[in-house]
C-alpha positions in Angstrom: 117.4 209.6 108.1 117.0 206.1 109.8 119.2 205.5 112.0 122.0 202.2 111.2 121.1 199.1 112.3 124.9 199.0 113.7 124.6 202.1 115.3 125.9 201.1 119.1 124.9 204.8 120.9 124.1 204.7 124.0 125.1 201.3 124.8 127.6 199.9 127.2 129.8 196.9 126.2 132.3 194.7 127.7 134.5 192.4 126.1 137.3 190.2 127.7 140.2 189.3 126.6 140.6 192.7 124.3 143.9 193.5 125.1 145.1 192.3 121.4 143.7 189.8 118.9 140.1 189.5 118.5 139.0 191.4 121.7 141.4 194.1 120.6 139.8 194.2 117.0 136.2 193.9 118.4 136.5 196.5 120.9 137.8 199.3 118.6 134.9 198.4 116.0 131.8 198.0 118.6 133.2 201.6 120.2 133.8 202.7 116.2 129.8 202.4 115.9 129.1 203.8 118.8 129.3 201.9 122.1 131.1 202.9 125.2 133.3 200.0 125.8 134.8 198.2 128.9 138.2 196.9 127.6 138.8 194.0 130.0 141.8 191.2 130.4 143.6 190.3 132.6 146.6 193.0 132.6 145.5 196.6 133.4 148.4 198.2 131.7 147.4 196.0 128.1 143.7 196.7 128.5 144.5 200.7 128.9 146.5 200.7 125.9 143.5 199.7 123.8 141.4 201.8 125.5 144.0 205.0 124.9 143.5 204.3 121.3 140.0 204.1 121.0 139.7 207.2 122.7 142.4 208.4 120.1 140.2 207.6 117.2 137.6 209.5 119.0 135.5 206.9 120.5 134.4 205.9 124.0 136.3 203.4 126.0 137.7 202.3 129.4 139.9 200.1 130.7 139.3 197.6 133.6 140.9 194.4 134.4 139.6 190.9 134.6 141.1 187.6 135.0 137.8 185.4 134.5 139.2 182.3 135.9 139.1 184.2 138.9 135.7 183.9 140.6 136.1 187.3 143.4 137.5 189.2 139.7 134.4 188.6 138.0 132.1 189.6 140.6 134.3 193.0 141.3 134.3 193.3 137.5 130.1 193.0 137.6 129.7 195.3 140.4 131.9 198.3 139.0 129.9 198.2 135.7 126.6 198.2 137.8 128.1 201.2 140.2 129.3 203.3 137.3 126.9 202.7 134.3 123.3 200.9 135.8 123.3 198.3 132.7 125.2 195.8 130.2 123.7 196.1 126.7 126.6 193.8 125.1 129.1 191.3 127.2 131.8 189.6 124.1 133.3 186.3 126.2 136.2 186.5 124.1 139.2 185.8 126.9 140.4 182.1 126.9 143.3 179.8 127.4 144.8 177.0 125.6 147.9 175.9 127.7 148.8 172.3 126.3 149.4 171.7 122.9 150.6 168.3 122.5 148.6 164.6 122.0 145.2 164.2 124.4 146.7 161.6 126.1 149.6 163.2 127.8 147.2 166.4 128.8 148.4 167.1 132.4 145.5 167.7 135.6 147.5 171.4 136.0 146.3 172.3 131.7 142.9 170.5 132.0 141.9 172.3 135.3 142.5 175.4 134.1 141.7 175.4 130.5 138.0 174.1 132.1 138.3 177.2 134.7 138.3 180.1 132.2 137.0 178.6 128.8 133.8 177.0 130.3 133.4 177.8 133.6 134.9 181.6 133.4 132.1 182.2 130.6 129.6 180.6 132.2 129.6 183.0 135.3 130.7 185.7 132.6 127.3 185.0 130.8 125.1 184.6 134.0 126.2 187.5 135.4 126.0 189.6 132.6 122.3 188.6 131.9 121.4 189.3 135.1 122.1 193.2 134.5 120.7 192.8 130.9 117.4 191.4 132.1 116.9 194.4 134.7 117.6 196.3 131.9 114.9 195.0 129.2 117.5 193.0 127.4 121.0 193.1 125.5 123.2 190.7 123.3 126.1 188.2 124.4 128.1 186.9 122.0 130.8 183.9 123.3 134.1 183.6 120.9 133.8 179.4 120.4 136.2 177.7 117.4 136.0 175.4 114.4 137.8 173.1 116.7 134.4 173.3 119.0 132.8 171.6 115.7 136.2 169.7 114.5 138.9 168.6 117.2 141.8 170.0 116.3 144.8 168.1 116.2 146.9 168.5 119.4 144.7 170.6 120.9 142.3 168.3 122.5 140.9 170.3 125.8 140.8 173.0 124.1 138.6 171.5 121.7 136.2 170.1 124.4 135.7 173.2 125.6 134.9 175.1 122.4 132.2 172.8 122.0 131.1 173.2 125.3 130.7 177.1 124.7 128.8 176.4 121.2 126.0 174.3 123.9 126.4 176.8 126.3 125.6 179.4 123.7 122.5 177.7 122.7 121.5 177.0 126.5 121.5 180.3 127.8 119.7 181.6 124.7 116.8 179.0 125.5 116.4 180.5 128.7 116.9 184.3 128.3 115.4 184.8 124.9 112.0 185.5 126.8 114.3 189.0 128.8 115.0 190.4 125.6 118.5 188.3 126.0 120.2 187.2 123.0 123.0 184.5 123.2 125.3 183.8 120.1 128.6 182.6 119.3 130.9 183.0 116.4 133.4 180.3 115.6 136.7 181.8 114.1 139.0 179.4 111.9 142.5 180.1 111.7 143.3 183.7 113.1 146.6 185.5 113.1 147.2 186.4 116.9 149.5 185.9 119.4 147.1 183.4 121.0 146.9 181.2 117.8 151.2 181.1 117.8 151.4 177.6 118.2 149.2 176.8 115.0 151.2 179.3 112.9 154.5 178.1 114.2 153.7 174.8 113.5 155.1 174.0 110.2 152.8 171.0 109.0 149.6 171.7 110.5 149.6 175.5 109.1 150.2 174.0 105.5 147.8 171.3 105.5 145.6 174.0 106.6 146.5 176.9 103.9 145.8 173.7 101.4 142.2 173.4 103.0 141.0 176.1 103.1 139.5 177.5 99.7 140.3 180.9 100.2 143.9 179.8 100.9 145.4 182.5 103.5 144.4 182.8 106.9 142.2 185.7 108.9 143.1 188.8 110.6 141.7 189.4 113.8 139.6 192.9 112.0 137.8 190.0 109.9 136.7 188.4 112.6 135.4 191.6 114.7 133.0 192.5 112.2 130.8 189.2 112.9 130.7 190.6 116.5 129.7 193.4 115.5 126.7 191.9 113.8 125.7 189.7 116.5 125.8 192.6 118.4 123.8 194.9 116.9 119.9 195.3 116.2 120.8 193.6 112.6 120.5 190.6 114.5 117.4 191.4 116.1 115.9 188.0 115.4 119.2 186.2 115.7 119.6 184.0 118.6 121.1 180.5 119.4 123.1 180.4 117.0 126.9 179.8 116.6 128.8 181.7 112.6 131.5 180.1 111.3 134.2 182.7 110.2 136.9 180.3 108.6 137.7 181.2 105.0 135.7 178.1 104.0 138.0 175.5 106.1 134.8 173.4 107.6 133.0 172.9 104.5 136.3 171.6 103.1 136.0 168.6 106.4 139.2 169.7 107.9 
C-alpha cells in the first residue's frame, strides 16, 4: 500500500502557541498522523497538559516552553530541538498577541510595541531560525497562523491587523528565498474562531452579529476546522504548495466583510 500523503512519521514538529485554541487543535492532529510534536507557549504547565493528552491518544509529543517575544527564549528553544532531535521538519508560528481592542487612534506605545514584538518580529526569528535547521536538513514546511483581518482591518483591532498582513508578506518573502532548500513557507488565514484568544470578538455583541449575518455559512469555526488546513500545508499533499496564504472563514471575505 502507498503510504498517505498526510502521513507525518518520522518527522519533528513545533508549534507555538499550542497550549489551547488552534495550536492545541493543530498539534493533536499533526502528532495524530504521525509527527513527534514540540508543544510550545509560553506556560510550561499549559503546554504539558496538551502534550499528556497526545501521548494519551497514543501519539508522540513533548512539552517545552516559549515566550517568542522573548529573543534569549527563542534561541534556547532552537538549540534544545537541535541538541535532542538534529532537525525541524515542520515549525506552525501560531502564538500571538492582540492586547488593545479599542479605535486605532487611541492604540497606546506599551500595545503597539508588543503586539509588533511577537506577531511580526517573534515569527520572523521563529521562521529564520527554524529554516536554518530545515535547510541542513534538505528541507521542511512552515506554516505562519495570519487572519482575514491581515486582508480586511478589522474593526477595533487595528495593530493587530497591521501585523497580520505583515505575516501574509512575510509568508511570501521567506518562501522566495527558501523555496530553492526544499523550504516551504505558507500561511493560513482563519476567520472567526472560537477560542479564548478570539473572546473579545465573541463578547462583543454587535460585531459578532453583523459577522454571523456575513458570513454564508452563518456560525463560526472551531479551532479542529482550522487544524486540518495545517495539516495540509504541512504535509507532502502540499508538495508543490508554497507562497501562499488559505483563507479558512466560512465564506466571510468573499462576502466583503
Amino acid at each position: 500500500m502507498n503510504k498517505s500523503p498526510f502521513d507525518l512519521s518520522g518527522k519533528i514538529a513545533l508549534v507555538t502557541g499550542a497550549s489551547r485554541g488552534i495550536g492545541a487543535a493543530s498539534a493533536k492532529l499533526l502528532a495524530a498522523h504521525g509527527a513527534h510534536v514540540i508543544v510550545s507557549s509560553r506556560k510550561i504547565a499549559d503546554c504539558q497538559t496538551v502534550a499528556d493528552e497526545i501521548i494519551a491518544e497514543g501519539n508522540s509529543a513533548e512539552a517545552l516552553a516559549c515566550h517568542i517575544g522573548d529573543l534569549d527564549q527563542i534561541e534556547a528553544t532552537f538549540d534544545t530541538i537541535k541538541t535532542h532531535h538534529g532537525k525541524l521538519d515542520i515549525l506552525v508560528n501560531n502564538a500571538a498577541t492582540n492586547p488593545y481592542f479599542g479605535h486605532i487612534l487611541d492604540t497606546d506605545l506599551g500595545s503597539f510595541q508588543k503586539t509588533i514584538d511577537v506577531n511580526i518580529r517573534g515569527y520572523f526569528l521563529m521562521s529564520q531560525a527554524g529554516a536554518k535547521l530545515m535547510k541542513a536538513n534538505g528541507g521542511g514546511a512552515i506554516i505562519n497562523t495570519a487572519s482575514i483581518n491581515g486582508i480586511i482591518p478589522g474593526n477595533l483591532q487595528g495593530i493587530y491587523s497591521v501585523t497580520k498582513a505583515a505575516i501574509i508578506s512575510m509568508t511570501k518573502a521567506f518562501a522566495m528565498e527558501c523555496g530553492e532548500f526544499g523550504i516551504r513557507v505558507n500561511a493560513i488565514a482563519p476567520g472567526l474562531t472560537k477560542t479564548k484568544f478570539a473572546g473579545a470578538l465573541f463578547a462583543h455583541d454587535d460585531i459578532y452579529k453583523a459577522a454571523m449575518q456575513k458570513i454564508p455559512m452563518h456560525r463560526h469555526a472551531e479551532p479542529e476546522e482550522i487544524a486540518g488546513t495545517v495539516l495540509y500545508l504541512a504535509s507532502d499533499a502540499a508538495s508543490y504548495t508554497n507562497g501562499e496564504c488559505i483563507v479558512v472563514d466560512g465564506g466571510l471575505t468573499i462576502s466583503g466583510l
